[in-house]
C-alpha positions as CSV (number, residue, x, y, z in Angstrom):
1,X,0.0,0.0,0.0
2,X,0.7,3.8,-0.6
3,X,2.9,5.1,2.5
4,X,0.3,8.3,4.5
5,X,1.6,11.5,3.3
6,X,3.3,13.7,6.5
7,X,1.1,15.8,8.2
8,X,1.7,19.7,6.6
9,X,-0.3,22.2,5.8
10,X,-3.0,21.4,3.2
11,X,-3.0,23.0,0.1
12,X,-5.6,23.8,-2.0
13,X,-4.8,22.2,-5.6
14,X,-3.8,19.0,-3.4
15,X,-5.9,16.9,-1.8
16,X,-5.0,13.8,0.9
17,X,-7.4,10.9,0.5
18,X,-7.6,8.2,2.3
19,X,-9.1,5.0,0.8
20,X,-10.5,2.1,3.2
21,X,-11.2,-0.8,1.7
22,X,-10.7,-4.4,2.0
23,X,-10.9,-5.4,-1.2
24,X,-7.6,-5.3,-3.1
25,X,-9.3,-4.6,-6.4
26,X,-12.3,-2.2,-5.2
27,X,-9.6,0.0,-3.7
28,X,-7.4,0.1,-6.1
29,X,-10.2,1.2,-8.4
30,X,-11.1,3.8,-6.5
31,X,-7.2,4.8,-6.5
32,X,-7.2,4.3,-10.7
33,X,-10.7,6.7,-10.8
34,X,-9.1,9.5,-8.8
35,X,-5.8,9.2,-10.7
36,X,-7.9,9.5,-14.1
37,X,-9.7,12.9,-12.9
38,X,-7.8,16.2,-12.8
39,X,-7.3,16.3,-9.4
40,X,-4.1,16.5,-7.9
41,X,-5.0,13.9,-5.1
42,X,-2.3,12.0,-3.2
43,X,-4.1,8.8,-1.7
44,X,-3.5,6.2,1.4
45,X,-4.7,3.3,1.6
46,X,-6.1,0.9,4.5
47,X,-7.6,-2.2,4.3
48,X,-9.5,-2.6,7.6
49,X,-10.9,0.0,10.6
50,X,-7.8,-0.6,12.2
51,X,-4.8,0.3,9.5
52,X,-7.5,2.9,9.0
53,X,-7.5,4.6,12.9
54,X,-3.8,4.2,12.9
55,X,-3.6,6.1,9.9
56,X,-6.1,9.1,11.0
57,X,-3.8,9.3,14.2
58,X,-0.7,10.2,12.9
59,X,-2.0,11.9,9.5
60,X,-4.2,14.5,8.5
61,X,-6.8,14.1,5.3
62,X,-9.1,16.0,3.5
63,X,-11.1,13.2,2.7
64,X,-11.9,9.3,3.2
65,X,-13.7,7.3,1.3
66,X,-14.9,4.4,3.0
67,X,-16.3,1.0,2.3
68,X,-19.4,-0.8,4.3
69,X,-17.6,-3.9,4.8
70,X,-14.5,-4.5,6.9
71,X,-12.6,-7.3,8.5
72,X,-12.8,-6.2,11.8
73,X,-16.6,-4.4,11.6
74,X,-18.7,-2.2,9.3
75,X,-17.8,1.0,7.4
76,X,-21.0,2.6,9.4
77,X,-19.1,1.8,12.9
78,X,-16.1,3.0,11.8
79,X,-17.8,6.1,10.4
80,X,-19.1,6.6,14.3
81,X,-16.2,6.1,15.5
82,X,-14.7,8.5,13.4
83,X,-17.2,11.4,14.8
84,X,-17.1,10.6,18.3
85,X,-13.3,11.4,18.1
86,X,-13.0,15.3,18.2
87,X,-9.4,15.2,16.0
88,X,-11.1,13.5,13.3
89,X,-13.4,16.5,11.1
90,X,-12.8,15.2,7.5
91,X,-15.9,14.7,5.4
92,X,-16.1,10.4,4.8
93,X,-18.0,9.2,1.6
94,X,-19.2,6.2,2.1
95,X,-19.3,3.3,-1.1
96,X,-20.2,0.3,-0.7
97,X,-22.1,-2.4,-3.4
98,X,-25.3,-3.1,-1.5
99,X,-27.0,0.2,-2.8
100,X,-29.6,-0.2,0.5
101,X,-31.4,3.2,1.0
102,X,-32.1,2.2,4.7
103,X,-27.9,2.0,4.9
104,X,-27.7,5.0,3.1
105,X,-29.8,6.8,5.7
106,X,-28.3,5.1,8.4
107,X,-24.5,6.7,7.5
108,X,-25.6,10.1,6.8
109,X,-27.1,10.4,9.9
110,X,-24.1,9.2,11.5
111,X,-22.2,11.9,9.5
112,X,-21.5,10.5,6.3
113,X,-20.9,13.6,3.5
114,X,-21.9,11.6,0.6
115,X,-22.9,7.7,0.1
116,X,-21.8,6.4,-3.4
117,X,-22.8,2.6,-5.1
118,X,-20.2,0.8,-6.5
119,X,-22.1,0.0,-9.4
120,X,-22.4,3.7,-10.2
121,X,-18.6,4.9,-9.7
122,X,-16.9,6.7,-12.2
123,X,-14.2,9.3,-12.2
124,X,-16.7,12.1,-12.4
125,X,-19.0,11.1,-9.8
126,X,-16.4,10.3,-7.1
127,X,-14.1,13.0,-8.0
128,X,-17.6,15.3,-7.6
129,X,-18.2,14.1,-4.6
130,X,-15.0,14.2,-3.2
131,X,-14.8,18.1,-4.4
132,X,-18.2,18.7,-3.0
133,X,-17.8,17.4,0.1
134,X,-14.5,19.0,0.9
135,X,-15.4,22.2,0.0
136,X,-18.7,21.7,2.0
137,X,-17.0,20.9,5.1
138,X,-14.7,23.9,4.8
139,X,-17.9,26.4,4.3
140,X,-19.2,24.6,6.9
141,X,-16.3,25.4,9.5
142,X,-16.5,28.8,8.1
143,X,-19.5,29.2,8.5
144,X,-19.5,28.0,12.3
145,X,-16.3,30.5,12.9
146,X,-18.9,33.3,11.7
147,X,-21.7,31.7,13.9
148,X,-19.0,31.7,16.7
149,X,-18.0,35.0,16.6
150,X,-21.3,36.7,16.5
151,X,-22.2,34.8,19.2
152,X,-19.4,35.8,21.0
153,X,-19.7,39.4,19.7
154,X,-23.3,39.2,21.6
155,X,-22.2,37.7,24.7
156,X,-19.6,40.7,24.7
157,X,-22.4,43.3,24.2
158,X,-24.2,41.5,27.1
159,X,-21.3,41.9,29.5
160,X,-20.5,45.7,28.6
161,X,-24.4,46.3,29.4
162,X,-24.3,44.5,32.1
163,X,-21.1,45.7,33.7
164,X,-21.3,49.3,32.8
165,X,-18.3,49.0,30.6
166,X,-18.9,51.4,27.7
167,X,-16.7,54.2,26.6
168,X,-17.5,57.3,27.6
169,X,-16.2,60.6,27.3
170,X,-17.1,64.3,27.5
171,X,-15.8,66.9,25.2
172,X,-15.4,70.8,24.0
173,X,-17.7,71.4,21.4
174,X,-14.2,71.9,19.9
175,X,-13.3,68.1,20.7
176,X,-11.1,68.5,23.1
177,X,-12.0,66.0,25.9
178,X,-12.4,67.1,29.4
179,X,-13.1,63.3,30.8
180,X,-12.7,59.8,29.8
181,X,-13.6,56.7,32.0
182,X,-11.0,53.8,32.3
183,X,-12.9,51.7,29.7
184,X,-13.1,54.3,27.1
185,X,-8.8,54.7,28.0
186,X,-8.1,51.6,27.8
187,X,-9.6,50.6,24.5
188,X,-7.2,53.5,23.5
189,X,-4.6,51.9,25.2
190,X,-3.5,54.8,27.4
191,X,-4.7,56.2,30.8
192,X,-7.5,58.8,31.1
193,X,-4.9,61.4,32.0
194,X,-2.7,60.9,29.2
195,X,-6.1,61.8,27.3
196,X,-7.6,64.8,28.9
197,X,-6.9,67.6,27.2
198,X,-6.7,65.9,23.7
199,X,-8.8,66.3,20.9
200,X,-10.6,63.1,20.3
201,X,-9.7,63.2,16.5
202,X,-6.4,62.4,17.6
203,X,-7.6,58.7,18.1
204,X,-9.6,58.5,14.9
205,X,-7.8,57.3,11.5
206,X,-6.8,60.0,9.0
207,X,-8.9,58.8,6.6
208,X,-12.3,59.1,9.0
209,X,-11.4,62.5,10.7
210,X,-13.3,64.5,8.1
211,X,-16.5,62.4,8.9
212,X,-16.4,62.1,12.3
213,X,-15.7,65.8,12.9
214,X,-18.7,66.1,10.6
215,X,-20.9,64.0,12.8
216,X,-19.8,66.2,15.8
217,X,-20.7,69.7,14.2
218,X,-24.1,68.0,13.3
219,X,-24.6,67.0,16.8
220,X,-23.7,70.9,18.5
221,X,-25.8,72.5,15.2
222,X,-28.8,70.6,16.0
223,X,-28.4,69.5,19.8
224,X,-29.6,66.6,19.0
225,X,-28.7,62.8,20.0
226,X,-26.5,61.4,17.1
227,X,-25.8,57.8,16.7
228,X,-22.8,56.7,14.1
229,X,-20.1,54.3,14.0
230,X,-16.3,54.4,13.2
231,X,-13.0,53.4,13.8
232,X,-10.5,54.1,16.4
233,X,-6.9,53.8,17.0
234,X,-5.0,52.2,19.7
235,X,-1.9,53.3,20.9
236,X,-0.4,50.3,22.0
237,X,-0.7,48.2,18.5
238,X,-1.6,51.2,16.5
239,X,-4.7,48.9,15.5
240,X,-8.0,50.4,14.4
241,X,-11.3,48.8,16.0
242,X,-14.9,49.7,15.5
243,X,-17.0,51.8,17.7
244,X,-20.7,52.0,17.9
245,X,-21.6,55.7,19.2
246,X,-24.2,57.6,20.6
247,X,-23.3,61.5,20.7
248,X,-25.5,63.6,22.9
249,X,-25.1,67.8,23.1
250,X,-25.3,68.8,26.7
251,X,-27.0,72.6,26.6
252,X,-25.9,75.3,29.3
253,X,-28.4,77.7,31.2
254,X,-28.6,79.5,27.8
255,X,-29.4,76.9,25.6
256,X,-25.2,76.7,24.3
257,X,-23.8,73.9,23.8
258,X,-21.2,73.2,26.6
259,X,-20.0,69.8,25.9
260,X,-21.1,66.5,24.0
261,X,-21.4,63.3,25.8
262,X,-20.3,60.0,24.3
263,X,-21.1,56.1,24.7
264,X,-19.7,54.1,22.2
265,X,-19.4,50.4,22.6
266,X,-16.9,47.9,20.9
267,X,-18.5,46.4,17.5
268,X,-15.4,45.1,15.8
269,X,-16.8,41.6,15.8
270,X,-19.9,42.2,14.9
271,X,-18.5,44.6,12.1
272,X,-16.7,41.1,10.5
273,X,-19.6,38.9,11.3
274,X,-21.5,41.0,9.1
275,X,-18.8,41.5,6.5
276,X,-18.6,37.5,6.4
277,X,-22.4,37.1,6.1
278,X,-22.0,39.6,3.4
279,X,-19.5,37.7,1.8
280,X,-21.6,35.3,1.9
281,X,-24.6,36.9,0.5
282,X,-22.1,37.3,-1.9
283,X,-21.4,34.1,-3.1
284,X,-25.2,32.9,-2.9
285,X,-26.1,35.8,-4.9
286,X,-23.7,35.5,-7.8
287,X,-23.9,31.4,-7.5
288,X,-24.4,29.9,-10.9
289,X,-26.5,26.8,-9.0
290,X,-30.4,28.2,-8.1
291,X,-30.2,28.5,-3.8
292,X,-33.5,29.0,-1.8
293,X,-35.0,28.5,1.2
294,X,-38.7,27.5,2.4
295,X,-40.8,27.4,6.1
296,X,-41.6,23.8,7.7
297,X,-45.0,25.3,5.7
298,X,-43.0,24.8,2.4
299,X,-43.3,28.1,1.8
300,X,-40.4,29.9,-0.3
301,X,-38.6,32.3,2.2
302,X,-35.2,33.7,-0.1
303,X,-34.8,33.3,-3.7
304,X,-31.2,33.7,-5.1
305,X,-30.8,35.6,-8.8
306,X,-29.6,31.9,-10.3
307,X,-33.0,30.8,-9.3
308,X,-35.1,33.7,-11.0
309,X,-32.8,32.6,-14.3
310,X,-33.6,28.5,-13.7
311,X,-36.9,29.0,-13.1
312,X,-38.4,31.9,-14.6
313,X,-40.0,33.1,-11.9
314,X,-38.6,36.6,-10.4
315,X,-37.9,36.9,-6.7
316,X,-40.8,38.8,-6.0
317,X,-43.5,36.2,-7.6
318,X,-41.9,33.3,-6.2
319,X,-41.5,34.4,-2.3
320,X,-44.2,33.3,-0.1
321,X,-45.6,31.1,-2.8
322,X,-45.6,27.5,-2.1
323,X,-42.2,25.0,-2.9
324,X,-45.4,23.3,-5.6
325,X,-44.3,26.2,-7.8
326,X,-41.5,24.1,-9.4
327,X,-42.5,20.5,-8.6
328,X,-44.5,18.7,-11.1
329,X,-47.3,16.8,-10.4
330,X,-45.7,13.8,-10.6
331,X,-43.2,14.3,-8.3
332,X,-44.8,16.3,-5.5
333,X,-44.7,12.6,-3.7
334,X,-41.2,12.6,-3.9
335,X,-40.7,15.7,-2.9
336,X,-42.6,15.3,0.1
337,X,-40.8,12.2,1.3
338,X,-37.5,14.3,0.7
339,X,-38.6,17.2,2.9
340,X,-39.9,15.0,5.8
341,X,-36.4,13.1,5.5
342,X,-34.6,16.7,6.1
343,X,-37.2,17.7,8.5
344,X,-35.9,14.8,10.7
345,X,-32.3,16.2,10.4
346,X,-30.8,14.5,7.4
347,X,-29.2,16.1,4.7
348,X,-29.5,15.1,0.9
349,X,-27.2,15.5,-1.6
350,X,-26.9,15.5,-5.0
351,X,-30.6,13.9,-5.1
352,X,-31.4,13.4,-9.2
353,X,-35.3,14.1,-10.1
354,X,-37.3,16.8,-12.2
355,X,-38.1,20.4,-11.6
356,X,-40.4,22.7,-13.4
357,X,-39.6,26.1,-15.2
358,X,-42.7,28.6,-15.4
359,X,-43.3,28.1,-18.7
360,X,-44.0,24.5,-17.4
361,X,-41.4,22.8,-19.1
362,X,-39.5,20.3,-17.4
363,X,-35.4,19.8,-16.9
364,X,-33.2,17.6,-15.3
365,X,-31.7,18.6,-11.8
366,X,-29.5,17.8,-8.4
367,X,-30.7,18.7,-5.7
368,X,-28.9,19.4,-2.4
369,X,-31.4,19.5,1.0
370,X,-30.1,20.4,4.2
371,X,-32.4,21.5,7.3
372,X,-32.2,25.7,8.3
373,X,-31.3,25.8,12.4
374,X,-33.0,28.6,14.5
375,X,-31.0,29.7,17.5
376,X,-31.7,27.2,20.0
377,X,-31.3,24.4,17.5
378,X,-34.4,23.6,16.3
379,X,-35.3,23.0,12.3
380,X,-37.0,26.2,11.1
381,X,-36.7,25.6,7.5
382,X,-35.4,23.5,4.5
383,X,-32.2,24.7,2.5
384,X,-31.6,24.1,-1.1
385,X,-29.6,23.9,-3.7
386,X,-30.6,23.3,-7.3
387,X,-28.1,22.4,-9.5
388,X,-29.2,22.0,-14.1
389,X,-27.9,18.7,-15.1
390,X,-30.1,18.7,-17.8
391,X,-26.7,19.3,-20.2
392,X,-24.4,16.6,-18.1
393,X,-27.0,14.5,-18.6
394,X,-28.1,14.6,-22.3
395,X,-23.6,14.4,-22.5
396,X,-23.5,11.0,-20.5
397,X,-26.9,9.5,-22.5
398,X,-24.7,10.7,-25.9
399,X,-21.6,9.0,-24.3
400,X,-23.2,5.6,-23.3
401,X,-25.0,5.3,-26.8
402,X,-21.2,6.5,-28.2
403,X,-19.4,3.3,-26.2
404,X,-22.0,1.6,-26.9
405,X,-21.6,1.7,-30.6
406,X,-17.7,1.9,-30.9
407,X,-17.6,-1.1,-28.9
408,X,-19.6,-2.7,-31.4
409,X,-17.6,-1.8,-34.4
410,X,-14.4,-2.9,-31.9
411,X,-16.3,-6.1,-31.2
412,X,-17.0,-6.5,-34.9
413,X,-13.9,-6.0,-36.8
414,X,-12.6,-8.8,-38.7
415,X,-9.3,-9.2,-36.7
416,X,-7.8,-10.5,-33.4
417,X,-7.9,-7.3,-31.0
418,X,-7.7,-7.2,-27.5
419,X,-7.4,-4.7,-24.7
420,X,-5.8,-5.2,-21.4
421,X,-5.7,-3.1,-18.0
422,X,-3.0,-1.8,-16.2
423,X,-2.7,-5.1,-14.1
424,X,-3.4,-7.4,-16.9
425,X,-6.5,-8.5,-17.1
426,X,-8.4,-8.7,-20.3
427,X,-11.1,-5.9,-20.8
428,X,-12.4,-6.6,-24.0
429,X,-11.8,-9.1,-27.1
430,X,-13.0,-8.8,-30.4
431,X,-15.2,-11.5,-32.2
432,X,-12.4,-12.6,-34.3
433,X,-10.3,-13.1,-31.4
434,X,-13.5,-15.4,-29.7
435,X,-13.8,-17.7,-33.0
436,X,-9.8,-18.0,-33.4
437,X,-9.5,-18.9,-29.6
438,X,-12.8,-21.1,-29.0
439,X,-14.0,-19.2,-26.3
440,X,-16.9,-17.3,-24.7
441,X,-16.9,-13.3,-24.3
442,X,-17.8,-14.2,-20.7
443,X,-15.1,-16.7,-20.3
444,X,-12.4,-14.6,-21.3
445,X,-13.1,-11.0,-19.7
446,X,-11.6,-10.4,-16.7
447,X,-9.4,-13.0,-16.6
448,X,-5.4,-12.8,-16.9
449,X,-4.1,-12.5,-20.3
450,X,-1.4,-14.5,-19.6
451,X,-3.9,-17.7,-18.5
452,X,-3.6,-17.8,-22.1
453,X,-0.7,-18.4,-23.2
454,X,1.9,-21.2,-23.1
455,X,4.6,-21.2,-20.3
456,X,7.2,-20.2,-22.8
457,X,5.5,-17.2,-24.0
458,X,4.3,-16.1,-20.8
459,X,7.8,-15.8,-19.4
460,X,8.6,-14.1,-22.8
461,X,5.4,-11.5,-22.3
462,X,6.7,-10.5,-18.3
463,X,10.1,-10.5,-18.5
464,X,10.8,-8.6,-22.2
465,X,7.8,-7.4,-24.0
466,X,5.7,-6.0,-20.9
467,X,9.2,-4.1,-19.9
468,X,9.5,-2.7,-23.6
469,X,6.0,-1.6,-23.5
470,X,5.9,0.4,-20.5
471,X,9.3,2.1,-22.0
472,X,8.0,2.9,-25.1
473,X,4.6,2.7,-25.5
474,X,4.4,-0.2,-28.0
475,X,5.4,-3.4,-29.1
476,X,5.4,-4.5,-32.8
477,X,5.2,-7.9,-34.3
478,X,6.5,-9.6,-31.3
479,X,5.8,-14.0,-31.9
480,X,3.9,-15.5,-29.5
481,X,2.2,-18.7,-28.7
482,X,-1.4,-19.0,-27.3
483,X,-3.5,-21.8,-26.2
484,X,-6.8,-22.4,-28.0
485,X,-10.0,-23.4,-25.5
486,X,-9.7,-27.3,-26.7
487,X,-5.4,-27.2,-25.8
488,X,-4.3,-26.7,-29.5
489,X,-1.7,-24.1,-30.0
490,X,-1.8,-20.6,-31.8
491,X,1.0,-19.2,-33.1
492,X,0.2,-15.1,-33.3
493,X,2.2,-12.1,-34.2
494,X,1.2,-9.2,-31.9
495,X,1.6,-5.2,-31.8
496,X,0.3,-3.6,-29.2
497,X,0.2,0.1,-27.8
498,X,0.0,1.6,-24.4
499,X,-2.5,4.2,-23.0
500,X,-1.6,6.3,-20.2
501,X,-4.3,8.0,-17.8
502,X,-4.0,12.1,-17.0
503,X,-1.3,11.1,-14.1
504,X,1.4,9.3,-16.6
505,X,0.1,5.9,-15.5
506,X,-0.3,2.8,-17.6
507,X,-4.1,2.7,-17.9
508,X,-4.4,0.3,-20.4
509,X,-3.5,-1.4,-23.7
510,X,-5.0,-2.4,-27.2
511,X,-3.1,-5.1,-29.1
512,X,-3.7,-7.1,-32.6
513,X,-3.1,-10.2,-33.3
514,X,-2.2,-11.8,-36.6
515,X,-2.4,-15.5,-36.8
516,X,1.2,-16.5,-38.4
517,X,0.6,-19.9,-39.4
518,X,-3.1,-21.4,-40.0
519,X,-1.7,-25.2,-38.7
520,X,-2.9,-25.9,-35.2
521,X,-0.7,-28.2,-33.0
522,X,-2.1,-30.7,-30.5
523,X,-2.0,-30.0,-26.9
524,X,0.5,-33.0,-26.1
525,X,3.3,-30.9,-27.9
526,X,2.9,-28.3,-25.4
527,X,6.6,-26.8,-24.0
């Protein structure tokens, strides 16, 4: 097996995937699908939970891709094992050959990113899923840092309330301050009498002095309350922060102004909570995938500019309208089994089905679900994500009716072919290669090339013509003897060529065969 990769700091064209398997040949087909895709990807492998914990101790991953059925106990325990342990927060696909919905269920609720069928893997699949869930469990850990700081951004509102901490000051009309309390000197990083007899301006950047002092005049013009916000300086890390204020003019006997009165409290949190919700706003907004939200009453609640272009229907027609607006009839069953699945707390990804345009035509789409949280934790709403496929799919029909027919004209052809994989065994033969042989299609693929030849000629094929194959990509009329279904020998010339996948690897190779004499020879003069 591959050695783990040291533990560094990831980078983000690389990623480290670890593949869990105990089959030697489903693993190292998930290996050969990664290596095919463009991803730079640098894989481990384990064959049972245990390599596999002993691995996620001493390594880091972005990913692991897990199958149900171990040695020493299930993918689905070893996925919940994998959770309990704090350390341990890279997204797991789960693929496995049993293609059970109630197991599929089972391992996203126990944390599972994604759950793949082996029958369905291909490069672009796993190498989607493996890109979606990574960069789903990064927003997600970004998006719990932003949840984390506003939250802690409130609690620290709470305590200035609560402890009479706010900044205050009194000033000259002229901004000279007269009196600052210890709280309002210390987010300054002085004292209050290395401030008294300053002008406030002093601690406000350059380039927000001219508003500020604008705000001030406003506030002595009108003696009025004014409340603003802006950002000071600190003298000990000459660091700006941001202030919330609330400027008050104090009046005299006369009706002068004498002084204004400032509170201001510390905002600089909240100030990057909402420049990361922004952000995000951002990248919803100018997302190319359709991303709304409904009410447990399946009621539309946001409506992203993708979705007015997917569906047709502009944000202020489709909010409040029921989530019926772009389910047909036909699958309004389905979609209601989907929503009471996320209502329970599971997520759904990449679900395949139909959605509805407003000029009721119908196109192909994935659809991601994921429940909306209120405060306290409870479900207040479904999440999703609408992806066209409608393209991807007409592509992958075209392609499957493409192999199909090339494969015939390759099965067809009036000449010995074969193709072989990267370990040897046979992929596919052509017909001419089945009548000259004796044999079945069935009997032959999958099965060594080698099983038929003689001994001679297989020692001949592994020690000199694989070697010149792999150096230079072909081999041309090389003699060589196989061994007809009923024992008699074949004496062939064969030319082969080597393909390479997108890594440099040997993927596979497609040879001909020219029968060089048409006299068989009984099995009894076999070498």
């Amino acid at each position: 097996m591959k050695a783990a990769p040291e533990t560094e700091e990831v980078s983000p064209d690389r990623v480290r995937l670890l593949v869990i398997d105990d089959d030697d040949v489903d693993r190292e087909r998930v290996v050969r699908l990664v290596g095919q895709s463009p991803m730079r990807a640098e894989t481990t492998e384990a064959a049972s939970s245990e390599e596999a914990l002993a691995l996620l101790k001493i390594c880091e991953f972005d990913c692991v891709v897990l199958d149900n059925q171990l040695p020493d106990g299930t993918g689905a325990e070893l996925l919940t094992a994998l959770r309990t342990n704090a350390d341990s927060s890279c997204p797991v696909i789960m693929v496995t050959g049993a293609g059970d919905e109630e197991l599929a269920a089972e391992v996203m609720r126990a944390g599972a990113a994604d759950y793949l069928s082996k029958s369905r893997l291909s490069t672009d699949t796993l190498c989607r899923a493996i890109t979606r869930s990574i960069n789903t469990c990064r927003m997600q850990q970004q998006l719990r840092r932003f949840a984390n700081e506003l939250a802690a951004s409130e609690a620290k509102y709470r305590a200035i309330v609560e402890d009479q901490t706010e900044l205050v000051a009194l000033a000259h009309p002229d901004l000279t301050l007269t009196y600052v309390n210890t709280a309002y000197a210390a987010h300054h990083g002085l004292t209050p009498k290395q401030m008294i007899g300053r002008n406030l301006l002093e601690y406000v950047p350059a380039d927000e002095r001219d508003r500020v002092c604008a705000q001030m005049r406003t506030v002595c013009r009108r003696k009025s309350v004014e409340r603003s916000e802006n950002r000071t300086m600190s003298a000990i890390a000459n660091v700006s922060r941001w202030v919330e204020w609330t400027h008050r003019a104090l009046v005299d006997a006369i009706g002068s102004v004498a002084a204004v009165h400032s509170v201001g409290r510390d905002i600089t949190d909240q100030v990057h909570g909402r420049e990361a919700v922004a952000r995000l706003a951002a990248v919803v907004n100018s997302s190319a995938d359709a991303i709304f939200s409904t009410n447990l009453q399946g009621e539309i609640t946001t409506w992203n500019p993708a979705a007015e272009r997917f569906f047709g229907h502009p944000v202020q027609h489709a909010i409040g309208r029921p989530i019926t607006l772009i389910v047909p009839p036909d699958r309004e069953i389905e979609h209601k089994m989907l929503t009471q699945r996320v209502r329970s707390g599971e997520a759904i990804v990449e679900f395949e089905t139909i959605r509805m345009r407003r000029n009721l035509t119908l196109m192909e789409v994935a659809l991601t679900l994921s429940p909306i949280r209120d405060a306290v934790g409870n479900i207040s709403g479904v999440s999703q994500i609408v992806r066209d496929i409608s393209e991807r799919k007409r592509l992958e029909r075209a392609l499957l009716e493409s192999e199909q027919h090339y494969r015939g004209l390759y099965e067809a052809t009036p000449a010995m072919l074969h193709s072989i994989d990267a370990v040897g065994r046979l992929l596919s033969v052509s017909d001419e290669w089945l009548s000259h042989m004796g044999y079945l299609r069935d009997e032959v693929v999958g099965r060594q090339y080698t099983e038929f030849l003689t001994p001679d000629s297989r020692q001949t094929v592994q020690e000199r013509i694989l070697p010149e194959l792999l150096r230079t990509g072909r081999c041309d009329e090389v003699e060589c003897r196989m061994v007809h279904c009923n024992g008699a020998i074949i004496d062939v010339r064969l030319s082969a060529t080597l393909e390479r996948d997108q890594s440099g690897n040997p993927w596979r190779s497609l040879a001909v065969l020219r029968q060089a004499s048409d006299m068989n020879r009984p099995a009894d003069v076999l070498d």
